[in-house]
C-alpha positions, 0 to 999 in steps of 0.5 A, a space after each residue: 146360262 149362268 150370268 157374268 161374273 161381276 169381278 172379272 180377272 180384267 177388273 180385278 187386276 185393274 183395281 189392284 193397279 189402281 192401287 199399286 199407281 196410288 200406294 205402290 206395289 206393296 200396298 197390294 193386298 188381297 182384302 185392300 182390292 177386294 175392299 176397293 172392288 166393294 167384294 169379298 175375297 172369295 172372286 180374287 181367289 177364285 182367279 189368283 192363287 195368291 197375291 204375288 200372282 195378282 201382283 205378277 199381273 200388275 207388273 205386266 200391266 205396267 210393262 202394257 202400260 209403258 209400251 203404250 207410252 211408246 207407241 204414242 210418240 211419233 216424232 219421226 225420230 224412233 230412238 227419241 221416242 223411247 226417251 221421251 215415252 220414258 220420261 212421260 211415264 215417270 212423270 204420270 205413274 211416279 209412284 209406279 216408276 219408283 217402285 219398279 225402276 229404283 227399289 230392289 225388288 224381284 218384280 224387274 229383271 233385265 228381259 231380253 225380248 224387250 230390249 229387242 223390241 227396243 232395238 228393232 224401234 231403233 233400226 227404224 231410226 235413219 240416224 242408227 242404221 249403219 250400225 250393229 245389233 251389239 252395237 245399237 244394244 251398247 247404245 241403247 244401254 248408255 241411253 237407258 242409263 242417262 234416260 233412268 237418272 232422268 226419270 228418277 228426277 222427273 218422278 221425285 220432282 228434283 228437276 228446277 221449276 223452269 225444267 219442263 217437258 220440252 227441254 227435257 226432250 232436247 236434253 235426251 236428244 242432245 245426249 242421244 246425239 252425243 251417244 250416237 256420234 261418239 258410236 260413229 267415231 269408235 266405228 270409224 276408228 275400228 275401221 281405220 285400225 282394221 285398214 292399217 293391219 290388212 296392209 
């Protein structure tokens, strides 16, 4: 029986991560992994063709990475959850969030099949049951764009000494609340329209 391979895929994709945390995804390379790894290239080779194969890998590691973050908040509030795991991401993985969240890269593009996993996260919530998936898709949008401007002040230290994690969090509870309420208004007022031309 032939013995382990000692750079498997799992550990090679983990040290370009490791890279990519601490330089950003350009910094990737296949001599810079197979250096930090203490290798030659040859066992990158042997598992990515290229790369921007191994950089692919990372990405999704990343998206892994993020979703952890997810499943960790508990707050019994589902819709904050993903505010608040978005914001801890920024704040640990800086560097990262930069990169994927504010350079015009081909690495993220919009992905439906997370977006639904999103918005099934959001029908949990109590506060967003009596709405529609379109509707809970345009909340979740006007949340994600207030959630990424406050990342990006998080991730580029723009935020006053003072502003730490907790007002962070009542802030995105605030603002969802705003969203939310305002959703519940235009419901109503289609509602209310709807009426007047059924008589």
């Amino acid at each position: 029986m032939a013995p382990p391979k000692k750079f498997t895929r799992e550990k090679i994709i983990e040290t370009a991560f490791e890279i990519a945390k601490a330089e950003g995804i350009d910094a990737i390379t296949i001599r810079k992994v197979a250096k930090k790894m203490g290798s030659s290239i040859a066992p990158i080779y042997v598992n990515f063709t290229d790369v921007e194969q191994l950089i692919q890998e990372v990405v999704a590691k990343t998206l892994e990475v993020s979703r952890h973050f997810l499943n960790e908040q508990q707050s019994g509030e589902p819709f904050l959850d993903i505010g608040i795991a978005s914001i801890r991401f920024a704040k640990q993985y800086s560097v990262l969030f930069r990169d994927l969240v504010m350079k015009n890269n081909g690495h993220m593009v919009h992905n439906e099949d997370h977006v639904n996993i999103l918005i099934q996260q959001m029908k949990k919530d109590t506060l967003l049951q009596d709405f529609s998936y379109e509707e809970l898709k345009q909340i979740l949008l006007k949340m994600q764009i207030f959630q990424t401007g406050l990342s990006v002040m998080v991730a580029n230290d723009l935020l006053p000494d003072d502003f730490n994690e907790e007002k962070m969090i009542e802030m995105l509870d605030s603002t969802a609340k705003d969203v939310i309420t305002a959703a519940r208004l235009r419901q109503s007022n289609q509602m209310s329209e709807g009426e007047i031309y059924d008589e």
